[in-house]
ZADO-1210 file (C-alpha; in nm, 4 decimals, padded with zeros to 6 digits):
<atoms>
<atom x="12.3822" y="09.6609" z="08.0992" code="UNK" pos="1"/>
<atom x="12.0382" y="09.5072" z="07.9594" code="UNK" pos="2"/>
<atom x="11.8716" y="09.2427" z="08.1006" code="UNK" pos="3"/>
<atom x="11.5750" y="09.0609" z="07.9978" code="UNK" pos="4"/>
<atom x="11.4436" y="09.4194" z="07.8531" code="UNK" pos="5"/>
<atom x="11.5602" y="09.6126" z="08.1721" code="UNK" pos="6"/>
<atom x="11.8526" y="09.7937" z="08.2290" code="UNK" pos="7"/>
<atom x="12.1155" y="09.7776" z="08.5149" code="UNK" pos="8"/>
<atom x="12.3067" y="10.0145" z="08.6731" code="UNK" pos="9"/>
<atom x="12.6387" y="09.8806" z="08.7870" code="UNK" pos="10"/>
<atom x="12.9739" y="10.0099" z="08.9318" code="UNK" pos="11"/>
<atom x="13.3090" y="09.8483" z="08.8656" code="UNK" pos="12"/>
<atom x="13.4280" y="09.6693" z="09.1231" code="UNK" pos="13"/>
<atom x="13.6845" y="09.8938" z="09.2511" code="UNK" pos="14"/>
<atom x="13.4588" y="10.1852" z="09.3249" code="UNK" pos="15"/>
<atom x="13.1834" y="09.9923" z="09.4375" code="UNK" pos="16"/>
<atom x="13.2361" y="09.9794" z="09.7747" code="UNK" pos="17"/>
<atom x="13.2860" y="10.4119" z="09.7894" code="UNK" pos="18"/>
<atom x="12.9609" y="10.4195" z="09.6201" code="UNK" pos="19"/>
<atom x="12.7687" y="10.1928" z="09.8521" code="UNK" pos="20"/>
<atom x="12.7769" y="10.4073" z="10.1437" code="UNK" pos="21"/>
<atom x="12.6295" y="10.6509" z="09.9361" code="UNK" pos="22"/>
<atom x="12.3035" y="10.4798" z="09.8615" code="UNK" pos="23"/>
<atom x="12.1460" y="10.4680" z="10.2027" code="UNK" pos="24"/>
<atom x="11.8938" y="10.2603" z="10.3328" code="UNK" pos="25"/>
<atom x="11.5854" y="10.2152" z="10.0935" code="UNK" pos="26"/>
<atom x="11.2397" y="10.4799" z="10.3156" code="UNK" pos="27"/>
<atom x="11.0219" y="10.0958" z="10.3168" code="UNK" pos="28"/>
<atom x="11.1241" y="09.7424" z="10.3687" code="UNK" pos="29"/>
<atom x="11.0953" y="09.5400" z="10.0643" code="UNK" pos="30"/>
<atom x="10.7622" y="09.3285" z="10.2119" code="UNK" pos="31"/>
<atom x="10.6044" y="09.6361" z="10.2638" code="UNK" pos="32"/>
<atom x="10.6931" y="09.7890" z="09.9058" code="UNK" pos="33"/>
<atom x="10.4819" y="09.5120" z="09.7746" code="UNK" pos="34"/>
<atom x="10.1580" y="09.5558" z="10.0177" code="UNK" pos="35"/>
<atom x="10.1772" y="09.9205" z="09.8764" code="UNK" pos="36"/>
<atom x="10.1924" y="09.8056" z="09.5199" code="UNK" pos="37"/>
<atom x="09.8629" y="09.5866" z="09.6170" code="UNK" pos="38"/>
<atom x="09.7174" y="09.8435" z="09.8058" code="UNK" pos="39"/>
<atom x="09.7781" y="10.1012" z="09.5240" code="UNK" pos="40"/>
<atom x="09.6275" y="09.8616" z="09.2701" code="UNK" pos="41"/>
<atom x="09.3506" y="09.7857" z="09.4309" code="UNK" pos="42"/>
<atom x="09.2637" y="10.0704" z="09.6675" code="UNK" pos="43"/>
<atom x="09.0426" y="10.1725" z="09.8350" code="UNK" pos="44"/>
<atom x="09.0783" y="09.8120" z="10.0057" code="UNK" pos="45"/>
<atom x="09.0033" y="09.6775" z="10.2678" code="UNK" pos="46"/>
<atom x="09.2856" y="09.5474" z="10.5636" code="UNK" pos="47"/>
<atom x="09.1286" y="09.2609" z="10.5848" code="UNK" pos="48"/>
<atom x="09.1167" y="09.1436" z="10.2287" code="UNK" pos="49"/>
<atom x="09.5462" y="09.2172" z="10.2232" code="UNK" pos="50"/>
<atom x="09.5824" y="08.9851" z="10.5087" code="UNK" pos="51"/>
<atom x="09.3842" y="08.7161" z="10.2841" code="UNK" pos="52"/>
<atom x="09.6439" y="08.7652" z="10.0319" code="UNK" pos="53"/>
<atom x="09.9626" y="08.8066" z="10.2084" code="UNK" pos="54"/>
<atom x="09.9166" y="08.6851" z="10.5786" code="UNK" pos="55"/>
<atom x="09.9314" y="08.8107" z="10.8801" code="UNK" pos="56"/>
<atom x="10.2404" y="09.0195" z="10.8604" code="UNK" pos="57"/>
<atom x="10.0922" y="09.2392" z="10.6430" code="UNK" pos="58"/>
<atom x="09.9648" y="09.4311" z="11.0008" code="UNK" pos="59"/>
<atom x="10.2950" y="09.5269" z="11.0487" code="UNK" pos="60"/>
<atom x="10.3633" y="09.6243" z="10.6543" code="UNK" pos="61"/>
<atom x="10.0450" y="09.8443" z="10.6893" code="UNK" pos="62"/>
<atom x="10.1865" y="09.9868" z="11.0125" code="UNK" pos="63"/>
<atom x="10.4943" y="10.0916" z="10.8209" code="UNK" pos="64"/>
<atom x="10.3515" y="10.2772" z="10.5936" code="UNK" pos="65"/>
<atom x="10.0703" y="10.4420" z="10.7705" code="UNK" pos="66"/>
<atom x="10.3827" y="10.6150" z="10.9762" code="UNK" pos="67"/>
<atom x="10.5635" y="10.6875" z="10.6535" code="UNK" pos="68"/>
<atom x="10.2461" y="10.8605" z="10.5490" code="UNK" pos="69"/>
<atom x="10.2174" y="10.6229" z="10.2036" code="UNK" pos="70"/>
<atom x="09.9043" y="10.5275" z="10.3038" code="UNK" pos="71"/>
<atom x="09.5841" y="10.5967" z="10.5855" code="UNK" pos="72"/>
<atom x="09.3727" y="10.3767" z="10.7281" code="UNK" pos="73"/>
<atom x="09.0075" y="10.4390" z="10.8206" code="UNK" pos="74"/>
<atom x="08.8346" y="10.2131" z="11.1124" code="UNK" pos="75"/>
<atom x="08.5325" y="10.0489" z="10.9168" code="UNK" pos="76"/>
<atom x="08.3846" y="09.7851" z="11.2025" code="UNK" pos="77"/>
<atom x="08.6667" y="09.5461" z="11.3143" code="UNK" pos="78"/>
<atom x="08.8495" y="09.6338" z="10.9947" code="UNK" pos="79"/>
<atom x="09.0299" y="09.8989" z="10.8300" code="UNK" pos="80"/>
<atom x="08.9724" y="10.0750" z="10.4629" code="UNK" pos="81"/>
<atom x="09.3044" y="10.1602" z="10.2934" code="UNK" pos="82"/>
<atom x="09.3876" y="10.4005" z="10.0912" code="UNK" pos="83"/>
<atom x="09.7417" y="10.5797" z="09.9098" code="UNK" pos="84"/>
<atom x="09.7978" y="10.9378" z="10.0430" code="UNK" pos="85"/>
<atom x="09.9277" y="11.2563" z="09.8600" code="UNK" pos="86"/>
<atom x="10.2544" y="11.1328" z="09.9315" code="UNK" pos="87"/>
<atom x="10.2395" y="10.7977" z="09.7880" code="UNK" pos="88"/>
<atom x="10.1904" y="10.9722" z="09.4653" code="UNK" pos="89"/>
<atom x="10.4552" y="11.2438" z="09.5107" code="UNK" pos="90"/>
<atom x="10.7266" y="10.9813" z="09.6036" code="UNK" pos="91"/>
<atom x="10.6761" y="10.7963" z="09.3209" code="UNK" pos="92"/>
<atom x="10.6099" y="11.0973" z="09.1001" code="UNK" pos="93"/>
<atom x="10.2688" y="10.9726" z="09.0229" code="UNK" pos="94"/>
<atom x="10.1082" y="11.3184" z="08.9628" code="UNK" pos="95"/>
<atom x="09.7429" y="11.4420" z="08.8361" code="UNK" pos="96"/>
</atoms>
């Protein structure tokens, strides 16, 4: 089905709830999926310029995905630079 220039993937009703099980649980939380689109954007950034933008639950976004190994974090003074790892661009097949 298109909408608004996208498509979307959809099951009929009766086989939707067989299929759901299948999907799993998304690897990052939705907030955090948008600190990494910033931080991917924009990197090498630094923690503190995130929080500006988002708040202050972006320390626990950035905690996320330093332990899901999407990004690393480097202790500059009482902040942190941040940068996308290898994996960030092999998960979302970003190669070069």
């Amino acid at each position: 089905m298109k909408i608004g220039g996208r498509y979307e993937l959809s099951v009929r009703e009766p086989y939707a709830s067989k299929v759901n099980g299948l999907a799993g649980k998304p690897d990052i939380t939705r907030g955090s999926l948008r600190i990494l689109a910033y931080i991917s954007k924009n990197e090498p950034i630094m923690q503190n310029s995130v929080v500006k933008a988002f708040g202050s639950s972006t320390y626990d976004h950035v905690r996320e995905l330093i332990e899901k190994d999407f990004i690393s974090a480097k202790r500059i003074g009482r902040t942190k630079r941040l940068t996308t790892t290898a994996r960030f661009k092999e998960y979302f097949n970003l190669g070069g």
